[in-house]
C-alpha positions in Angstrom: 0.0 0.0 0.0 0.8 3.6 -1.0 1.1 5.9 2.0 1.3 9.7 2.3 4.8 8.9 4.0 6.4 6.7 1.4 5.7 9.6 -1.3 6.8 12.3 1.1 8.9 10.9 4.1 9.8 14.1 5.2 6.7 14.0 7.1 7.5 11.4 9.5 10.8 13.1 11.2 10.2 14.1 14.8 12.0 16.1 16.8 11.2 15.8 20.4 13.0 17.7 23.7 12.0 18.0 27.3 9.1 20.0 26.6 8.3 20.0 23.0 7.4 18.1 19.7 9.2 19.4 16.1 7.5 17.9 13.1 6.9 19.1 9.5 3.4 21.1 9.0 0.5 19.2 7.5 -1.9 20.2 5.6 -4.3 18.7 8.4 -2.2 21.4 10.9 -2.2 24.4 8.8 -5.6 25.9 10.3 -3.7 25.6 14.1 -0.4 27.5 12.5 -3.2 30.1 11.4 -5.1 30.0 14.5 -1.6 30.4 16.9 -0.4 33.0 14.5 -3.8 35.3 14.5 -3.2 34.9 17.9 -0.4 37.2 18.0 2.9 36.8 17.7 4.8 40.4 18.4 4.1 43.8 19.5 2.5 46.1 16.5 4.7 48.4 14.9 7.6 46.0 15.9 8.3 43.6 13.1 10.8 41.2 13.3 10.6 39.7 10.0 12.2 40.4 6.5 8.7 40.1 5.5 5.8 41.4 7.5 3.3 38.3 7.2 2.2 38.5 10.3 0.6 41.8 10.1 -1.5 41.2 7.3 -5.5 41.0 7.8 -6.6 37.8 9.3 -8.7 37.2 6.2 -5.7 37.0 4.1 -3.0 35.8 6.5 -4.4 32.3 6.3 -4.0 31.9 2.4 -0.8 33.0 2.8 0.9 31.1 5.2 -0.8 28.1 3.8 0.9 29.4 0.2 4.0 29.3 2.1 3.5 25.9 3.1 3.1 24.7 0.0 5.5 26.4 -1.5 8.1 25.2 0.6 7.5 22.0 -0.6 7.4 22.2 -4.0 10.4 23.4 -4.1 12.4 21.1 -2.1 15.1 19.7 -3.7 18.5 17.9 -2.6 20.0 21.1 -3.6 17.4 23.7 -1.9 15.0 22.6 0.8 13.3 24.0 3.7 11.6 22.3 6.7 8.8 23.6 8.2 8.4 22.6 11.9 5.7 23.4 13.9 6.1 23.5 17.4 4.3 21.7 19.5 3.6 21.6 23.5 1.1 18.8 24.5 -2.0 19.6 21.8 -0.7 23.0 21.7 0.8 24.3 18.4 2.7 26.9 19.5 4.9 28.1 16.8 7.1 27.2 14.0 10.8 26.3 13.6 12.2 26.1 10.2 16.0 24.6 9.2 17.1 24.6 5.4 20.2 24.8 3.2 21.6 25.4 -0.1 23.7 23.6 -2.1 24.0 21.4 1.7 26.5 18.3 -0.1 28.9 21.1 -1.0 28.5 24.1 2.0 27.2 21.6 5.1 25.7 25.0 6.3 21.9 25.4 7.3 20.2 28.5 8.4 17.1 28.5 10.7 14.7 30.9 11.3 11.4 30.7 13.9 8.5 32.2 15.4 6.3 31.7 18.6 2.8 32.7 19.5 3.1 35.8 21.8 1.3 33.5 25.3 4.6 31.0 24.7 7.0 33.4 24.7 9.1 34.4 27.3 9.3 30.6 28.5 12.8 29.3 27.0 10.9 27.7 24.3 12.7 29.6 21.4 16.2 28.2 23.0 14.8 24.8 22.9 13.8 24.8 19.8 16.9 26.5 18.0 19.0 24.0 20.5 16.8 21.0 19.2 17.5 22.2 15.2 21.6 22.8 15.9 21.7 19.4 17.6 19.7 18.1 14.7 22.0 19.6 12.1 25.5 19.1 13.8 25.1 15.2 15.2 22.6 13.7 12.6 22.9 15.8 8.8 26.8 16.3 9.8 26.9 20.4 9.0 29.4 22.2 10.0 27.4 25.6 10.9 24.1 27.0 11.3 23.5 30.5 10.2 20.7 32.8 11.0 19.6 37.0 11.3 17.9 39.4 13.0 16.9 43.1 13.2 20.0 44.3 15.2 17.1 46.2 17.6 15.6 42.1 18.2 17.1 41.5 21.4 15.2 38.6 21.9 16.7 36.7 18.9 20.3 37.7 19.9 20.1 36.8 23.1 18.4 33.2 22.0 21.6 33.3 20.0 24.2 34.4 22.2 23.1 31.9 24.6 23.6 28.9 22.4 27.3 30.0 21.3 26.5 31.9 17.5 29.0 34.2 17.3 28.6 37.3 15.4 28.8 37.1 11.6 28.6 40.9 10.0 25.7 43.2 9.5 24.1 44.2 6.1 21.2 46.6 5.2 18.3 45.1 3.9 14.5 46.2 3.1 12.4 44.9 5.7 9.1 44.9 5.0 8.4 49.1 3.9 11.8 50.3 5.9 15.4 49.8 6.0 17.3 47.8 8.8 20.6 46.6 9.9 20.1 42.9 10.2 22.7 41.0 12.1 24.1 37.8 11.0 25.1 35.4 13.5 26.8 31.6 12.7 27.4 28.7 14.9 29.5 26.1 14.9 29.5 22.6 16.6 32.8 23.9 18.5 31.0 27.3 19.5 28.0 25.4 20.1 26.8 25.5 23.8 25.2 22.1 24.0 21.7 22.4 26.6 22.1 19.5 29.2 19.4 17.2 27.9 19.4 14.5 24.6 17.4 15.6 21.7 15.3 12.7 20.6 14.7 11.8 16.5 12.5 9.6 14.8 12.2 9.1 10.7 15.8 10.5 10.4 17.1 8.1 8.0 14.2 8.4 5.7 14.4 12.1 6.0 18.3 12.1 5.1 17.6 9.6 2.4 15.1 12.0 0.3 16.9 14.4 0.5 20.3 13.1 0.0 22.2 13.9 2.6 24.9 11.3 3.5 
């Protein structure tokens, strides 16, 4: 028999850590990423993404995000892919956590990028969840960094990074949404790498690795 996983086995990896669940979004899962970002996710005014999706009316946020989804998937490739993980607490989606590379075989670099519901934050979640993707990309794909950015005002982000080891990595000035900012690049390395004190646990990994040929 023919199973949505055998086509696509991307969808059985699992990421799980003391308090929390990483697995690709479903389609089934795409109305709770909608619901927990309608719920909020940062202070207005204050956006911390390159692209301000999270501010759009809730009538057209849904559509896109779930274009985003898809998206992501149709275009993942051995040689450019992006995994969408939602976060999840109990039944609680909570967020998303996303890990992707270019050109991976050649660079063994990922970059990572994230975002929590405004009633999870401030818990240590968005440590555990970028700890749970380094681990992930250091001891099972074998990269040798892990990249990511932020607005250099996101204090937040930084200090997610700072505390895991990234060390910084150069600034550039980019549009960000209708204005300009200074976005700080940050890079981590599994010798820089400030390893949390509890085993992140992985399920579907060798499929995973398999489709999308990383050896």
């Amino acid at each position: 028999m023919t199973t949505l996983s055998s086509v696509w086995p991307l969808f059985d990896l699992r990421l799980a850590t003391p308090r929390l669940e990483l697995r690709p979004i479903t389609d089934d899962e795409i109305p709770s990423a909608v619901a927990a970002a309608r719920s909020g996710i940062h202070q207005a005014g204050r956006n911390p993404f390159s692209t301000p999706w999270a501010e759009l009316p809730a009538e057209e946020l849904g559509p896109n995000m779930a274009r985003w989804y898809w998206k992501c998937r149709a275009e993942c490739t051995p040689e450019s892919w992006t995994l969408l993980l939602g976060i999840w607490r109990g039944g609680e989606f909570l967020g998303c956590q996303d890990v992707g590379a270019k050109d991976f075989a050649t660079l063994r670099t990922v970059s990572t990028g994230s975002w929590l519901k405004q009633s999870a934050q401030g818990q240590g979640l968005g440590k555990e969840m970028r700890a749970a993707v380094a681990l992930y990309a250091f001891d099972w794909l074998g990269a040798d960094a892990a990249e990511s950015e932020a607005a250099a005002w996101n204090k937040a982000s930084l200090g997610v990074s700072r505390s895991l080891g990234y060390e910084l990595n150069g600034t550039t000035r980019k549009a960000w949404g209708t204005k300009a900012e200074t976005v700080q690049h940050v890079r981590l390395t599994p010798e820089t790498f400030k390893r949390p004190d509890w085993t992140l646990h992985v399920e579907g990994h060798e499929a995973a690795a398999a489709f999308l040929k990383v050896t």
